[in-house]
C-alpha positions in Angstrom: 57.9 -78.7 144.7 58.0 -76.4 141.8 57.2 -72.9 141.4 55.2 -71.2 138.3 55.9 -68.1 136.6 53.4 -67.4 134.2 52.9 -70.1 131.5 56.7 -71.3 131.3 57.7 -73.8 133.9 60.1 -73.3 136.5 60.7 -76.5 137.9 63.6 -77.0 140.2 66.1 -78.6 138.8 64.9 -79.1 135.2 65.1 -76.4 132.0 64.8 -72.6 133.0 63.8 -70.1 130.4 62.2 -66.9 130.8 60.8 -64.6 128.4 60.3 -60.9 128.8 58.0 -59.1 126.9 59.5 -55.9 125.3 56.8 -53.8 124.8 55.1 -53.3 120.9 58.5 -54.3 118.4 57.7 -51.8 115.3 57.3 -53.4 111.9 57.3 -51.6 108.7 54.9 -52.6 105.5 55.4 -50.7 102.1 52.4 -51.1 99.2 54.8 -52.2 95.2 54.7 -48.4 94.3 56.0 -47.6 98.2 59.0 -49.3 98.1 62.2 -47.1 97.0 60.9 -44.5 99.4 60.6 -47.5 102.2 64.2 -48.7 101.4 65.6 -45.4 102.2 63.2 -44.8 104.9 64.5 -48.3 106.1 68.1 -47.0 105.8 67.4 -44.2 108.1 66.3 -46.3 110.7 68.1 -49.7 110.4 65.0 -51.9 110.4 64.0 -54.5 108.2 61.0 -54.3 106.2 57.1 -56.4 107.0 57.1 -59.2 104.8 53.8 -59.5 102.8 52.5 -60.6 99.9 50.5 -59.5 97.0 49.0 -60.9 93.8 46.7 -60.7 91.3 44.1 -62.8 89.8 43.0 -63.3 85.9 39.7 -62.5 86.9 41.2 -59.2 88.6 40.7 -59.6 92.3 43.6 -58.7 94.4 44.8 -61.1 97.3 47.3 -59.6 99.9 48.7 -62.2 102.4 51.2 -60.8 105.8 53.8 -63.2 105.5 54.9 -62.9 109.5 53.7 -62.5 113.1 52.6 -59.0 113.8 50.5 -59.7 116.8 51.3 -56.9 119.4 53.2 -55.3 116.5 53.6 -51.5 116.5 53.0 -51.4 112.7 53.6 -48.9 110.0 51.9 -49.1 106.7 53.7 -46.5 103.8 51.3 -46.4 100.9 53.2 -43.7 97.9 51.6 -43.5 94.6 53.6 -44.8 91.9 51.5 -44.8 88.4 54.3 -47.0 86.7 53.0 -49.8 89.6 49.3 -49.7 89.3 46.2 -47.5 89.2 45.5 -45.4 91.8 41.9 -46.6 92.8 43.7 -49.6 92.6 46.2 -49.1 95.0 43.6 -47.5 97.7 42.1 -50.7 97.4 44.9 -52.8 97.9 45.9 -50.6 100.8 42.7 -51.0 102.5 43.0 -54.8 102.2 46.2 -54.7 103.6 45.4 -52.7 106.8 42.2 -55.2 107.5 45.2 -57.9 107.1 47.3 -56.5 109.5 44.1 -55.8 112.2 43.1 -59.6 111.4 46.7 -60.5 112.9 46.3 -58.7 115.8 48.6 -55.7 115.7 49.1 -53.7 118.7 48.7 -50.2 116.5 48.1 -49.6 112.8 50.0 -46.5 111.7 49.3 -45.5 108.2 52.0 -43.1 106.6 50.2 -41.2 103.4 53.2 -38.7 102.5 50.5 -37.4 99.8 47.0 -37.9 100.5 44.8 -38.7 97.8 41.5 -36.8 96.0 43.3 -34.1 98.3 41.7 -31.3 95.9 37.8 -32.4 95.9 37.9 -31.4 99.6 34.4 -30.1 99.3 31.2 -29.9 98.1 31.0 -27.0 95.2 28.0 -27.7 93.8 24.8 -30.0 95.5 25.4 -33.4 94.8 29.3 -33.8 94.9 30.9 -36.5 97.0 34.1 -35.6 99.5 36.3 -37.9 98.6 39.5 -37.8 101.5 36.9 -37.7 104.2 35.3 -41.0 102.7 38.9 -43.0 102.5 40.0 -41.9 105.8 37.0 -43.2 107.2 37.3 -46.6 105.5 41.2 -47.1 106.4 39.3 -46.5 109.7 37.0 -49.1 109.7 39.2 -51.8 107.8 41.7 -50.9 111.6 44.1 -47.9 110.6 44.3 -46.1 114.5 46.7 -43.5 113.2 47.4 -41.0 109.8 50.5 -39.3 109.2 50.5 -37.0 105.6 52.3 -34.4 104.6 51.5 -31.1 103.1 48.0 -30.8 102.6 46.3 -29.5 100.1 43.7 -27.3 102.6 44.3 -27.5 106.0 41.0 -27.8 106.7 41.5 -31.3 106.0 43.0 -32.3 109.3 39.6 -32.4 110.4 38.5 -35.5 107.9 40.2 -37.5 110.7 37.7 -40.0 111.8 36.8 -41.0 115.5 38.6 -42.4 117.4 41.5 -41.8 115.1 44.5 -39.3 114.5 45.5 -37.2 111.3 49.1 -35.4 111.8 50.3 -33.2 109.0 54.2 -33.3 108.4 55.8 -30.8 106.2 58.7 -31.0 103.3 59.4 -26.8 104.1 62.7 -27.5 105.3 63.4 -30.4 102.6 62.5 -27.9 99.8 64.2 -24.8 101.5 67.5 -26.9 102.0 67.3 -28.2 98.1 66.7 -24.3 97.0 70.3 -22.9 98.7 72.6 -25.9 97.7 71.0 -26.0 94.3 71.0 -22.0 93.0 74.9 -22.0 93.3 74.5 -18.2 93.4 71.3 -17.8 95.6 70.8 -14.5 97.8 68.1 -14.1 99.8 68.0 -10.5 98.5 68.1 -10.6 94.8 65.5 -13.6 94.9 61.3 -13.8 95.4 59.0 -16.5 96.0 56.0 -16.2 94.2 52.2 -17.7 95.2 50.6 -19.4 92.5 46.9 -18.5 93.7 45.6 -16.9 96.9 44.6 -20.4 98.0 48.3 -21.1 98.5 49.3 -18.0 99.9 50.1 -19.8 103.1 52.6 -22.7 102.5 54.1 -19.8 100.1 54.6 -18.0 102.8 56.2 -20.2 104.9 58.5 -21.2 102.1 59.4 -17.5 101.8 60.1 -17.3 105.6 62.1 -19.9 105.5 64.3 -18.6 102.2 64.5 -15.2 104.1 63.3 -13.7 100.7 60.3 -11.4 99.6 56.8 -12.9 98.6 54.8 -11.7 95.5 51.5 -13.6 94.7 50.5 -14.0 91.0 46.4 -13.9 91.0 44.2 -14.3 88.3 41.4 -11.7 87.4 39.1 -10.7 84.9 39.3 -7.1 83.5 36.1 -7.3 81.5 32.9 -8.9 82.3 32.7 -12.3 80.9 35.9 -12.2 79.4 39.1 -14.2 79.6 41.1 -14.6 83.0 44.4 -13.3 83.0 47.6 -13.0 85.4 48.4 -10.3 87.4 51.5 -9.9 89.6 50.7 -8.5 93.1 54.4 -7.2 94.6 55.1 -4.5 96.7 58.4 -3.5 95.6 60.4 -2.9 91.8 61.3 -5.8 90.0 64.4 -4.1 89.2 67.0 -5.8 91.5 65.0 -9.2 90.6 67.7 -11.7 90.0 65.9 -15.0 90.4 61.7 -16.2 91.1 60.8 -19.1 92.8 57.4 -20.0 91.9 55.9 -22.2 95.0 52.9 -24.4 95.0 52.1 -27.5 97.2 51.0 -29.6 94.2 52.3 -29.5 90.4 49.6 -31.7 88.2 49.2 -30.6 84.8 51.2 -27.7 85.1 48.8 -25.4 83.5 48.6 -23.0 86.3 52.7 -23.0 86.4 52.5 -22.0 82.7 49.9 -18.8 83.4 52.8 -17.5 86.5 55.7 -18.4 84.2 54.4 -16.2 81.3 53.2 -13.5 83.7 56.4 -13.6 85.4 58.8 -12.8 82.8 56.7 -9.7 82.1 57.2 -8.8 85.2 60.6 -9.4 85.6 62.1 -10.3 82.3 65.4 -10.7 83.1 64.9 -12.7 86.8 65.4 -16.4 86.1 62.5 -18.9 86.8 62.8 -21.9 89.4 59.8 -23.7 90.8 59.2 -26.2 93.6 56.5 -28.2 95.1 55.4 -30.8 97.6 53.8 -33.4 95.3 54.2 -33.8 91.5 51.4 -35.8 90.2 52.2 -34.3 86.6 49.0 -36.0 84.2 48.4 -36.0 80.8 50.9 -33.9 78.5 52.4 -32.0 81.8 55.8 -33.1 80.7 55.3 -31.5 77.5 54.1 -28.2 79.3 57.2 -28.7 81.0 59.2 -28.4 77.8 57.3 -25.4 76.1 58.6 -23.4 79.9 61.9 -24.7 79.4 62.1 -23.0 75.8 59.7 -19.9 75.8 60.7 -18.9 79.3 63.7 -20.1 80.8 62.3 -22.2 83.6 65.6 -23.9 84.8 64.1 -26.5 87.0 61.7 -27.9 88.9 61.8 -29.4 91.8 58.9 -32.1 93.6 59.4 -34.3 96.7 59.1 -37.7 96.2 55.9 -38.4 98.1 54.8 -39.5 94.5 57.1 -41.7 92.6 58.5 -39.7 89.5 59.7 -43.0 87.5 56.7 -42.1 84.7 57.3 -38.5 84.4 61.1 -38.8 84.4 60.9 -41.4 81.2 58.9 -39.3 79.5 60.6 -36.0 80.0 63.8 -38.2 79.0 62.1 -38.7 75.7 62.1 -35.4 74.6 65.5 -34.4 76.0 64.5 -32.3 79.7 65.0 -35.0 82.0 67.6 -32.8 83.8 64.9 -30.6 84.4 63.1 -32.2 86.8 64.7 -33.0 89.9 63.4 -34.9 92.9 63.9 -34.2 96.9 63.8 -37.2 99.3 62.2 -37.1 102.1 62.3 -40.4 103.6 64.5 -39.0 106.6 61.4 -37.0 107.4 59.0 -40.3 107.6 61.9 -42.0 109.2 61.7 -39.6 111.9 58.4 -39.2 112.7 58.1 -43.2 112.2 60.1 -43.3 115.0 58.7 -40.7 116.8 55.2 -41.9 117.0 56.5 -45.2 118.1 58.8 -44.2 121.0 55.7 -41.9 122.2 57.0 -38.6 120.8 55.2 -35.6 119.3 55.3 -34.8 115.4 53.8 -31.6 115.9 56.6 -30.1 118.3 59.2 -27.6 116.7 62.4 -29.3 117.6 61.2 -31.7 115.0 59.3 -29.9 112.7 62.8 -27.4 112.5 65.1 -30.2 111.7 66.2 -29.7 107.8 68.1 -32.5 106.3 71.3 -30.7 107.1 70.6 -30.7 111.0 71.1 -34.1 112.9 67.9 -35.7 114.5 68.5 -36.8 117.9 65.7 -39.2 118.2 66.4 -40.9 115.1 69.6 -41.8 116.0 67.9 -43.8 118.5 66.1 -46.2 115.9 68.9 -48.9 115.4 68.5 -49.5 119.3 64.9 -50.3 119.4 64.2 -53.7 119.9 62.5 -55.9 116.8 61.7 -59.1 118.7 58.8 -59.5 120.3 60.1 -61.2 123.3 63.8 -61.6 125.1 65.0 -64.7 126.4 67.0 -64.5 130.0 70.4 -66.0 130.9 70.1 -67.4 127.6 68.5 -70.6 128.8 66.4 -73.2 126.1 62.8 -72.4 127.1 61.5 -75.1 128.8 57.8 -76.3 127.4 55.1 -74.6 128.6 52.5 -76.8 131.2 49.4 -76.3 133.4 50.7 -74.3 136.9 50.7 -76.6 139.5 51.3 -75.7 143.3 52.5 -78.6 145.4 
């Protein structure tokens, strides 16, 4: 007589195995450019990386082959521009390939982390005629199988709502990461001698939450026209003296070209000429001569440094502001601990949007990512440690 469990025989007296499904094992997949932001995210939670392949033909097709099992895979696709790598159309493409990959092999979920979101500033239609670019890649990571989007610090809020059916866009911010890289980096840094200054009323609000978060004042700088038809310039809106003005922190969520930063930096040290000059953003895209714009600030008006996340890999920017002597100038804040945990998060069935996560700064531990190292990364567990016995049709004497 024998008895059955499932499609692994149990037969009386002969090999015993039995394997126990645990759950959806999470997998983690990083795009060329992705993959010193991966490795530390990796770091944080002690799990090996997806193994996959990718190539390029002479004729200039890409091919992108998953080199593993990820069927019933909780999988986590990080796609980070990196210009050095490849182009950025380019890359969309190759990310897009990848995800259909992965949903050809089966996996459970497809979670795609986009820690900057790309075409972020054509987020509508200004004049008749003009595409809306974010909305039109989210929907086709959609349809190639992404069922989840996590980015971080959107351009326009608004945004958020580009999130296709049937799918999910969550919005992480660096606030904490850029706060935290502000007071251990101004040596000197008081909360009453210093300002945070807008670069536009458009990003009045991530300024303001940068300046709650510094415990500091909030000026705006907004451009106007006094004349009819003539030139824009600069005005700073403040509501106090800029007498007791020791240091300005010029905030913006993006830095591309930097010639908005150049407009502020000018009309700040009219404003405050003897306040010293510190900016910070989110993403650093910096295009075209921006690191020489960087320079020029440097010399004509003191800007010590500025400061980007690295949801964009700097390697380009850094050589060429090495080349002309200001690579100390730029410096870089990592925030793969914040990917790390809400990778984790989202796998474990945890919120991203709740505040005992959203609070964490990089100084704080983070319970629930302490947990990552114990998640399991096999797809099945054998019992008593038996050889598993080969599987054969049920049969019930």
């Amino acid at each position: 007589a024998g008895i059955s469990d499932g499609d692994v025989d149990m037969t009386i007296g002969g090999p015993q195995a039995l394997r126990i499904p645990l759950g959806h094992p999470p997998v983690v997949f990083s795009l060329p450019g992705s993959s010193d932001l991966v490795t530390k995210a990796l770091a944080h939670l002690t799990w090996k990386p997806g193994a996959v392949k990718y190539k390029t033909f002479d004729n200039g097709e890409i091919s992108v082959k998953v080199d593993q099992s990820v069927a019933n895979h909780d999988v986590f696709v990080v796609y980070a521009r990196d210009d050095c790598e490849s182009e950025v159309n380019f890359s969309m493409l190759r990310l897009m390939m990848l995800i259909d990959a992965l949903r050809g092999e089966a996996a459970y979920r497809i979670t795609v982390i986009l820690p900057s979101l790309e075409y972020a500033r054509q987020d509508r239609r200004v004049v008749a005629g003009e595409a809306i670019p974010p909305k039109l890649w989210l929907n086709c990571m959609r349809t190639a199988g992404a069922d989840r989007f996590l980015t971080c610090d959107l351009h326009n809020q608004a945004e958020a709502a580009f999130s296709p059916a049937g799918a999910l866009l969550d919005e992480l911010s660096a606030d904490k990461y850029l706060a935290h890289f502000v007071r251990t980096s101004i040596p000197d840094f008081d909360e009453d001698d210093f300002l945070v200054c807008a670069t536009n009323g458009g990003g009045m609000k991530f300024t303001r939450r940068m300046a709650d978060e510094l415990r500091t004042g909030f000026i705006m700088a907004d451009r106007f026209r006094p004349k009819a038809g003539g030139p824009g310039e600069i005005k700073i809106i403040a509501d106090s003296s800029s007498e007791k003005v020791k240091g300005i922190i010029i905030v913006d969520d993006m830095f591309d070209t930097c010639g908005s930063l150049a407009g502020v930096c000018e009309a700040l040290k009219v404003y405050a000429p003897e306040a010293r000059l510190f900016a910070i953003g989110t993403h650093g895209y910096f295009s075209g001569d921006a690191h020489v714009q960087i320079k020029k600030l440097v010399d004509t008006c003191g800007l010590e440094w500025l400061a980007v996340t690295n949801s964009i890999d700097q390697r380009g920017v850094l050589r060429r502001l090495e080349s002309i002597g200001v690579r100390d100038r730029l410096m870089v804040v990592d925030i793969s601990r914040l990917l790390a945990g809400a990778i984790v998060r989202v796998h474990l069935g945890e919120s991203v949007n709740l505040p005992r996560f959203r609070g964490l700064s990089p100084s704080v531990d983070d319970p629930v990512l302490a947990e990552a190292p114990f998640v399991p990364q096999q797809q099945y567990t054998h019992i008593l440690n038996l050889k598993e016995a080969t599987p054969r049709p049920i049969v019930f004497n």
